[in-house]
N, CA and C atoms as a LAMMPS dump frame, in Angstrom:
ITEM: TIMESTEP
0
ITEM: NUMBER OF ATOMS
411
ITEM: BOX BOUNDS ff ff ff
-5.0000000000000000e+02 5.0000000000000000e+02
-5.0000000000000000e+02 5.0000000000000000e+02
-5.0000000000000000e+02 5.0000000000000000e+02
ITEM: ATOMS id mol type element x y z
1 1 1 N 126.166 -211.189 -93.772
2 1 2 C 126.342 -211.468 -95.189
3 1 3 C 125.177 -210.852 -95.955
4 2 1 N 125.442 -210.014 -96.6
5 2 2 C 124.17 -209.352 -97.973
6 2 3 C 124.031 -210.589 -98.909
7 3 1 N 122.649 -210.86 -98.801
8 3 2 C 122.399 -211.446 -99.601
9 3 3 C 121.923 -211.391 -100.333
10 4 1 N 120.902 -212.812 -101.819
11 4 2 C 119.7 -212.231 -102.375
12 4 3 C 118.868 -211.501 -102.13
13 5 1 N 117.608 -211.182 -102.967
14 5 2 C 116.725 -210.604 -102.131
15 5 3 C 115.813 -211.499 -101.852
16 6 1 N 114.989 -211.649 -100.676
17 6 2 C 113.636 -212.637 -100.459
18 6 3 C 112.784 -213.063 -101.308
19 7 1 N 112.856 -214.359 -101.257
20 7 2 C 111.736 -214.852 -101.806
21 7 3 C 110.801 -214.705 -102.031
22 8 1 N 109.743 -214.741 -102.934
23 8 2 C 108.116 -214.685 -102.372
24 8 3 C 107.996 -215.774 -101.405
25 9 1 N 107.318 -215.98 -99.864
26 9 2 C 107.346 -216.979 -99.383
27 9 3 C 105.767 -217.845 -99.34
28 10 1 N 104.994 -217.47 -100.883
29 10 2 C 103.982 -218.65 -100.957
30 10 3 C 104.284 -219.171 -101.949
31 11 1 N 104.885 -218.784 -103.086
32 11 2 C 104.889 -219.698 -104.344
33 11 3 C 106.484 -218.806 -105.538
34 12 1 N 107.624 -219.213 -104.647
35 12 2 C 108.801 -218.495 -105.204
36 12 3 C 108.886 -219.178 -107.033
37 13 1 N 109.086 -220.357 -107
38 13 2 C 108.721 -221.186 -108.238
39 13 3 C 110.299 -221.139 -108.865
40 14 1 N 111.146 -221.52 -108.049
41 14 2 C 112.371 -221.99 -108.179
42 14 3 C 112.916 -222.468 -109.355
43 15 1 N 113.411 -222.234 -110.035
44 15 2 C 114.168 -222.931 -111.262
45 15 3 C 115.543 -223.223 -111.199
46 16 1 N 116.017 -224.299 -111.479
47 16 2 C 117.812 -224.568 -110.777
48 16 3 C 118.362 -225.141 -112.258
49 17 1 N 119.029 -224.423 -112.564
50 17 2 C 119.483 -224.926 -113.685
51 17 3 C 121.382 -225.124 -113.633
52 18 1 N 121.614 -226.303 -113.489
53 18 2 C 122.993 -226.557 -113.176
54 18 3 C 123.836 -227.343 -114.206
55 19 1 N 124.744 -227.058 -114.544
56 19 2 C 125.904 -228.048 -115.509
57 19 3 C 127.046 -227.229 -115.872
58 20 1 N 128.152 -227.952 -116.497
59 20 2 C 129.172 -227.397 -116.649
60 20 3 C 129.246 -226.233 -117.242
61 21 1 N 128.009 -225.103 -116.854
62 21 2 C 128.645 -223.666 -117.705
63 21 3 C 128.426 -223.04 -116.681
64 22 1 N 127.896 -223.729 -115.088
65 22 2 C 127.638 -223.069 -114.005
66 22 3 C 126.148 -223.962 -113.615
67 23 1 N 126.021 -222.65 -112.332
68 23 2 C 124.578 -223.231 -111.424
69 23 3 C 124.492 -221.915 -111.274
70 24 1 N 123.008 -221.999 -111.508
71 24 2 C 121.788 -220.46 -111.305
72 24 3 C 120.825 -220.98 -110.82
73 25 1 N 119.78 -220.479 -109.775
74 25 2 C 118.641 -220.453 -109.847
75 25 3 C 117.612 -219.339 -109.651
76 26 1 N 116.993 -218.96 -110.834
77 26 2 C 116.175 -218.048 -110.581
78 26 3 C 114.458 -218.374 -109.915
79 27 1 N 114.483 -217.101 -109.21
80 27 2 C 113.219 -217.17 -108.551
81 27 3 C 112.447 -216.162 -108.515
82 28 1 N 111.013 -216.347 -108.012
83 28 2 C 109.783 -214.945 -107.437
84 28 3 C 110.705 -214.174 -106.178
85 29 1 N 110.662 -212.792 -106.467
86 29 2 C 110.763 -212.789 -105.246
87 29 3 C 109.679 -211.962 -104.507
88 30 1 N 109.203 -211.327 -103.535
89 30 2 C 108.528 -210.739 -102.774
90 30 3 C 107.895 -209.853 -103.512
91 31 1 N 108.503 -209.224 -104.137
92 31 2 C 107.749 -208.074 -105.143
93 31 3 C 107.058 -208.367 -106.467
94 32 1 N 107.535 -209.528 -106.442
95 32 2 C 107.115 -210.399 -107.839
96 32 3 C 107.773 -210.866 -109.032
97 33 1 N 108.955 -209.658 -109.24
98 33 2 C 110.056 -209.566 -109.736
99 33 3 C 110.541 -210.846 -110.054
100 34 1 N 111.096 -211.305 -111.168
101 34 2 C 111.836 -211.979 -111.074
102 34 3 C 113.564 -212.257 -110.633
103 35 1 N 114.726 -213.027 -109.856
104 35 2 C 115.504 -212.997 -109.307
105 35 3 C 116.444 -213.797 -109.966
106 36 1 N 117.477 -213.854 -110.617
107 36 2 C 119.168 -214.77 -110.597
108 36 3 C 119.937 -215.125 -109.974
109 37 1 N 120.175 -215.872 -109.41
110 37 2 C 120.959 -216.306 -108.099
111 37 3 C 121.939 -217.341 -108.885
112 38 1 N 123.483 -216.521 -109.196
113 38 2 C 124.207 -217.5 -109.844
114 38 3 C 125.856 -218.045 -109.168
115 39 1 N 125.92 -218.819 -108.213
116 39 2 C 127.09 -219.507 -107.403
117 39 3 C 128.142 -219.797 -108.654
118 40 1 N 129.645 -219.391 -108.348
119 40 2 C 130.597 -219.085 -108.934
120 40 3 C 131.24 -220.437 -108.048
121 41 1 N 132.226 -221.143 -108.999
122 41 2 C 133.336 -222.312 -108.806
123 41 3 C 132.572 -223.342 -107.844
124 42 1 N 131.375 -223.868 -108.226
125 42 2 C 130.433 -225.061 -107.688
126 42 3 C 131.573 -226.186 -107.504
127 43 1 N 131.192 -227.011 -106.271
128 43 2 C 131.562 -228.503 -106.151
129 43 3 C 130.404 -229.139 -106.027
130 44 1 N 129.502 -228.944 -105.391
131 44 2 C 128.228 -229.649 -105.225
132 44 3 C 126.624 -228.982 -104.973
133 45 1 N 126.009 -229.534 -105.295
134 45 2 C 124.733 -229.512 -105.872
135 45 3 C 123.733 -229.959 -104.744
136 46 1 N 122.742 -229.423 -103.784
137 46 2 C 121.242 -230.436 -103.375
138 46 3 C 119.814 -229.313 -103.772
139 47 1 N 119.156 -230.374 -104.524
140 47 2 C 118.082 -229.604 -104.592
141 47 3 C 116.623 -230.524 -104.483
142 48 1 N 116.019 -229.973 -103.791
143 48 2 C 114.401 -230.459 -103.708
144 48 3 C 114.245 -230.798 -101.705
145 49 1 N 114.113 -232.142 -101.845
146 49 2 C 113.73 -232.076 -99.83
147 49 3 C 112.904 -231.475 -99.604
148 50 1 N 112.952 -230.456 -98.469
149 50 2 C 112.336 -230.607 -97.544
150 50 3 C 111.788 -229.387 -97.499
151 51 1 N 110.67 -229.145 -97.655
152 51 2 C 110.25 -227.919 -97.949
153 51 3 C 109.373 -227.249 -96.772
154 52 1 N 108.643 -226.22 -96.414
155 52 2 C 108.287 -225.48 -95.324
156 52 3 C 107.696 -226.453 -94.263
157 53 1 N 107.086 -227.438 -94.386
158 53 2 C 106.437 -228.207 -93.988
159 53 3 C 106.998 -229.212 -93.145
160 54 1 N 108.297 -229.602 -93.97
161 54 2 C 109.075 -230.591 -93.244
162 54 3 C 110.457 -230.26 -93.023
163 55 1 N 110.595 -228.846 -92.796
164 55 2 C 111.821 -228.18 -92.518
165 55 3 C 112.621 -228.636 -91.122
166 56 1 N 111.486 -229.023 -90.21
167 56 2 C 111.921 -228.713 -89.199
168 56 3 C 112.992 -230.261 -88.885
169 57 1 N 113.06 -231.35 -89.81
170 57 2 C 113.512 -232.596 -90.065
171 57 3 C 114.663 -232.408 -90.725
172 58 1 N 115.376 -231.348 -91.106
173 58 2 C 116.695 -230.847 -92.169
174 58 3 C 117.61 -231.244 -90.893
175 59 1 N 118.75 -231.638 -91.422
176 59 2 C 119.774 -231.777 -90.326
177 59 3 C 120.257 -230.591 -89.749
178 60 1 N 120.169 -229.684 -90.463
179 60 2 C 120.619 -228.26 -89.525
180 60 3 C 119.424 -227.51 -88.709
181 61 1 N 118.146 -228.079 -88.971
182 61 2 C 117.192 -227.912 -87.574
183 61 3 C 117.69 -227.496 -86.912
184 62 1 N 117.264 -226.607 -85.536
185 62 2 C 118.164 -225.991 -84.358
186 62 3 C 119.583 -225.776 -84.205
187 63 1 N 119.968 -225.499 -85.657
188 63 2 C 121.111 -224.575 -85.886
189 63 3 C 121.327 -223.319 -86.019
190 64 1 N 120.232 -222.556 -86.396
191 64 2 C 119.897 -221.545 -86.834
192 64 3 C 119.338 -221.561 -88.559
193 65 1 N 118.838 -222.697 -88.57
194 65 2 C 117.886 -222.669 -90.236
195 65 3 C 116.964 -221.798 -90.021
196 66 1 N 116.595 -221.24 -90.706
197 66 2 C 115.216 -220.377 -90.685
198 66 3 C 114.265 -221.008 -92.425
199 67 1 N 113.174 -220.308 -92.364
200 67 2 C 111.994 -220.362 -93.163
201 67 3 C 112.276 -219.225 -94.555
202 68 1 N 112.318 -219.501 -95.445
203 68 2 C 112.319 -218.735 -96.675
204 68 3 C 113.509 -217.785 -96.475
205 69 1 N 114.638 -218.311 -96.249
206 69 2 C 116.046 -217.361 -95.835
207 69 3 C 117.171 -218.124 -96.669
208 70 1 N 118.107 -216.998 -97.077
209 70 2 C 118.819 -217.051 -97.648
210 70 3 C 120.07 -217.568 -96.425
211 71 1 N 121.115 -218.371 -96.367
212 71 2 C 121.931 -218.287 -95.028
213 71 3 C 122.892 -219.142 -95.849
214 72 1 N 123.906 -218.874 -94.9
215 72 2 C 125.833 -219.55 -95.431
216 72 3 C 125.384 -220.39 -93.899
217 73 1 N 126.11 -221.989 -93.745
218 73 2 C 126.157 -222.63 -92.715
219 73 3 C 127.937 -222.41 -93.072
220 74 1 N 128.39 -222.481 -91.377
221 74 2 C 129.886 -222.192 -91.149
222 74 3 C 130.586 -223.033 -90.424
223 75 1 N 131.377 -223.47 -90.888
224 75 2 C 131.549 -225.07 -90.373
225 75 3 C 131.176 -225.757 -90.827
226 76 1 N 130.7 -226.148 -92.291
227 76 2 C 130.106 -226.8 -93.001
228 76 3 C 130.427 -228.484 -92.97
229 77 1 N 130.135 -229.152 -92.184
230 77 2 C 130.005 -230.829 -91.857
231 77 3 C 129.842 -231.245 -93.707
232 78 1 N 129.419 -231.074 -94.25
233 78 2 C 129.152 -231.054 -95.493
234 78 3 C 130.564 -230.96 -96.849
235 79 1 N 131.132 -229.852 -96.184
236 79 2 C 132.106 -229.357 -96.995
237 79 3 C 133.021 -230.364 -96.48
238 80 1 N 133.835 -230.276 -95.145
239 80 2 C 134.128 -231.3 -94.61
240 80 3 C 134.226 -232.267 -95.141
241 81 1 N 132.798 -233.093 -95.41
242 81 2 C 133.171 -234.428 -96.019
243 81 3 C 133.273 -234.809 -97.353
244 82 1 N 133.281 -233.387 -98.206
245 82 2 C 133.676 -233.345 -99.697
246 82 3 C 134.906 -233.595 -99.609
247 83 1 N 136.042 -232.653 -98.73
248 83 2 C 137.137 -232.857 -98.698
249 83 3 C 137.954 -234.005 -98.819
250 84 1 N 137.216 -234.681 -97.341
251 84 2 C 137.494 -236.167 -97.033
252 84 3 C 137.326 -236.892 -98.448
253 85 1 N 136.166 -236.642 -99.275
254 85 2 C 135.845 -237.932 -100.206
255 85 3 C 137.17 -237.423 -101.353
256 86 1 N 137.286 -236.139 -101.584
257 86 2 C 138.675 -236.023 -102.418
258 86 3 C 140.083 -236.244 -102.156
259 87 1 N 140.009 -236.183 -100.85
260 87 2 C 141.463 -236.295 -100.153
261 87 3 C 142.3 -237.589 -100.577
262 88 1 N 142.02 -238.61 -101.221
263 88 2 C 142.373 -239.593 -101.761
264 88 3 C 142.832 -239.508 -103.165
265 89 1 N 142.345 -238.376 -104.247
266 89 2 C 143.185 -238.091 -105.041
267 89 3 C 144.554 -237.427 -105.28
268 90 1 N 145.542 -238.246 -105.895
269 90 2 C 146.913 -238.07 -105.818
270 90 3 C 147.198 -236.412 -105.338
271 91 1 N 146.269 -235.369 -106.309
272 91 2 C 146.847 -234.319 -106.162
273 91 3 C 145.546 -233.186 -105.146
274 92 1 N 145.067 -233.84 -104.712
275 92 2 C 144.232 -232.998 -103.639
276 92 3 C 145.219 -232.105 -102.388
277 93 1 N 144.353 -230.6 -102.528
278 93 2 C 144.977 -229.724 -101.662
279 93 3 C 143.877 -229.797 -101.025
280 94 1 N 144.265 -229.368 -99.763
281 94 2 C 143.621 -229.47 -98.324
282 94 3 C 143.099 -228.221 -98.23
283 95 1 N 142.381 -227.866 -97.041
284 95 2 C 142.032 -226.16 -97.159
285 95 3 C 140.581 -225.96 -97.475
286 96 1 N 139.541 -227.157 -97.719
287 96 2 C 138.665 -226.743 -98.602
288 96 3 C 137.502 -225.39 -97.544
289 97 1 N 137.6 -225.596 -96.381
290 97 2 C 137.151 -224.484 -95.634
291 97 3 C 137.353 -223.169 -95.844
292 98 1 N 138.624 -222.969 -96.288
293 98 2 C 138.634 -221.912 -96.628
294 98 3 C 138.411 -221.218 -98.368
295 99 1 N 138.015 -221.791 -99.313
296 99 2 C 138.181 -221.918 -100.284
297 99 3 C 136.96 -221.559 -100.703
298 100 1 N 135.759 -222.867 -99.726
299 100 2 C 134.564 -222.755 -100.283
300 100 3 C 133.576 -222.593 -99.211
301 101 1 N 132.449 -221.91 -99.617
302 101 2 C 131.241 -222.014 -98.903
303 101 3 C 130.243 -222.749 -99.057
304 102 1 N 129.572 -223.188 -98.076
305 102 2 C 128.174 -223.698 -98.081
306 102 3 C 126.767 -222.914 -97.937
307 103 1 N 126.255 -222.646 -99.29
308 103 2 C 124.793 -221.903 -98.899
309 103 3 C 123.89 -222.325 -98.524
310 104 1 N 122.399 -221.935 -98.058
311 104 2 C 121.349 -222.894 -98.311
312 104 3 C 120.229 -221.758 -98.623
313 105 1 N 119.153 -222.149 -98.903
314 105 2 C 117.828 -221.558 -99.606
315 105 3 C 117.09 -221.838 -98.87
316 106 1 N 115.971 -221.719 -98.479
317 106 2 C 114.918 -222.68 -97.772
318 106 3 C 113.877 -221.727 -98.934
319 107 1 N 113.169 -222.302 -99.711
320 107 2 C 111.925 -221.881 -100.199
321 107 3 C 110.738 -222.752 -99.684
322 108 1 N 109.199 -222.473 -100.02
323 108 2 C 108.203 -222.599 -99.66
324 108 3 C 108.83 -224.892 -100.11
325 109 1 N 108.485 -225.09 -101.235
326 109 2 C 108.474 -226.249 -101.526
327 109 3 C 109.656 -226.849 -101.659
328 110 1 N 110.971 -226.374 -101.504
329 110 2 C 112.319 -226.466 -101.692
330 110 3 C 113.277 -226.396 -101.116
331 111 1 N 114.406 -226.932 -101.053
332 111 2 C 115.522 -226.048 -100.257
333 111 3 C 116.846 -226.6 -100.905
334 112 1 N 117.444 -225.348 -101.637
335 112 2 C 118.826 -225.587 -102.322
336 112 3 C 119.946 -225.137 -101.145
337 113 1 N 121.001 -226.487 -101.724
338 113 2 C 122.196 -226.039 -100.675
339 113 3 C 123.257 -226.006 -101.89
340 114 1 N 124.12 -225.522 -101.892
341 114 2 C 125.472 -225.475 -103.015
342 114 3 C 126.618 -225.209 -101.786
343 115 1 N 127.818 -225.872 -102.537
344 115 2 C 128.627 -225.576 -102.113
345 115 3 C 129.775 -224.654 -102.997
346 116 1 N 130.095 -223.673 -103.006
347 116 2 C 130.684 -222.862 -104.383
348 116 3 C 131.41 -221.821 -103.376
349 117 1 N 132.496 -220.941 -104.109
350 117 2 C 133.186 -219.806 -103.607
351 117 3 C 132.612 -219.338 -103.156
352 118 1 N 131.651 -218.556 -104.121
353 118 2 C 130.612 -216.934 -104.028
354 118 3 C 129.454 -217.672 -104.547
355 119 1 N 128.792 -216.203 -104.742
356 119 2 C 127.778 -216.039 -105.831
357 119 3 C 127.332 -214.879 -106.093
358 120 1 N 126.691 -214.021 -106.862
359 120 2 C 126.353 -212.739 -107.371
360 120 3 C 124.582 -213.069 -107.672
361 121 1 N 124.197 -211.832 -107.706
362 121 2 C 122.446 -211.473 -108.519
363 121 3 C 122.302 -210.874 -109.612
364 122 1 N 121.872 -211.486 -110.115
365 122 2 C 121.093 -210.797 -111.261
366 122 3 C 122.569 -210.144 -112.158
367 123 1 N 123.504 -210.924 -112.121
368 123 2 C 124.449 -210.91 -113.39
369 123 3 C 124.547 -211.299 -114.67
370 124 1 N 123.734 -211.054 -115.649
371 124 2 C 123.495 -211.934 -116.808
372 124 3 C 125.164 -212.541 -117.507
373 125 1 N 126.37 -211.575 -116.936
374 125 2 C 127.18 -212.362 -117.557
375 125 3 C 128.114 -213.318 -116.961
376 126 1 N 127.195 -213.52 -115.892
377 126 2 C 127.624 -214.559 -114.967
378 126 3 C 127.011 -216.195 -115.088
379 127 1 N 125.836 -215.293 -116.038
380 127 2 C 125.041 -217.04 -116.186
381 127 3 C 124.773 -217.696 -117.758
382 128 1 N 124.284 -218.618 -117.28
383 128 2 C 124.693 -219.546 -118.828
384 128 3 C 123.46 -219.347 -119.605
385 129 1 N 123.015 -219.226 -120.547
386 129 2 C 121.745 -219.321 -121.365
387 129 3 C 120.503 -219.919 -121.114
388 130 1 N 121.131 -221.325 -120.179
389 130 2 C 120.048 -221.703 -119.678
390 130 3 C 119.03 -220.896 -118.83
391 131 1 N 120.53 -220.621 -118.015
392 131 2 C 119.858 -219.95 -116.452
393 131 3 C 119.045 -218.421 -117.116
394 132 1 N 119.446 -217.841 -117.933
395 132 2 C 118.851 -217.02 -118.175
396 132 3 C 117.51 -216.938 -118.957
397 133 1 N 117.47 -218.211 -119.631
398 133 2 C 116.37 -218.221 -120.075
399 133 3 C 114.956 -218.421 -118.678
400 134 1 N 115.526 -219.677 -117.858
401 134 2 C 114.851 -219.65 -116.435
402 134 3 C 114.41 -218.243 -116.038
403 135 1 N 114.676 -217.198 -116.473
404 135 2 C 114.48 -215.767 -116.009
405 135 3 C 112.765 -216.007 -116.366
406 136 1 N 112.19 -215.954 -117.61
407 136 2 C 111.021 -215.874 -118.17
408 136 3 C 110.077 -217.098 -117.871
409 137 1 N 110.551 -218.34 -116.792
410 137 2 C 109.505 -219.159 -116.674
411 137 3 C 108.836 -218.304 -115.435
């Protein structure tokens, strides 16, 4: 999977700006640059935990998590039980595996997971005002 580009991995300085016009988070990345990272058709949201320090305590530990990496988990236990918690509304379609993905982030102090279709970089007309303003913190 092509992904973002890398983080800076001492001080990326994450900004997550999420609500109904979307979820972005821009970051440092390696070059210094600033980065947009904006997930298309969101169901869910985690941000903050467990950061370099206490990574190794994430439930996907010895799954293949890595340190300041961008990664899709497959088989998402997660997505899974979104399903389950919707599957009780009258008009819920099944399928959500195939529909949606689970990302995760691991930054220095952070680690975002979303669950959303896609996502794109550095699309300004993909993101909401907020997120773009997040460009300049």
């Amino acid at each position: 999977m092509a992904g973002p580009p890398q983080c800076d991995v001492g001080a990326p300085s994450p900004v997550l700006v999420a609500g109904a016009e979307g979820t972005s988070v821009a970051y440092d990345r390696q070059d210094g640059e600033r980065c947009l990272l904006t997930f298309r058709n969101v169901d869910s949201v985690l941000f903050g935990g467990s950061n370099d320090e206490a990574l190794s305590g994430h439930r996907l530990w010895g799954r293949g998590l890595q340190f300041y990496a961008f990664q899709e988990v497959i088989n998402s236990a997660w997505i899974a039980q979104r399903e389950t918690e919707n599957s009780v509304h009258e008009y819920h379609h099944g399928g959500w595996h195939a529909r949606l993905r689970h990302f995760i982030y691991t930054f220095h102090d952070e680690t975002l997971e979303c669950i959303a279709a896609d996502f794109v970089v550095d699309d300004p007309d993909s993101a909401s005002p907020a997120a773009l303003a997040a460009l300049s913190m």
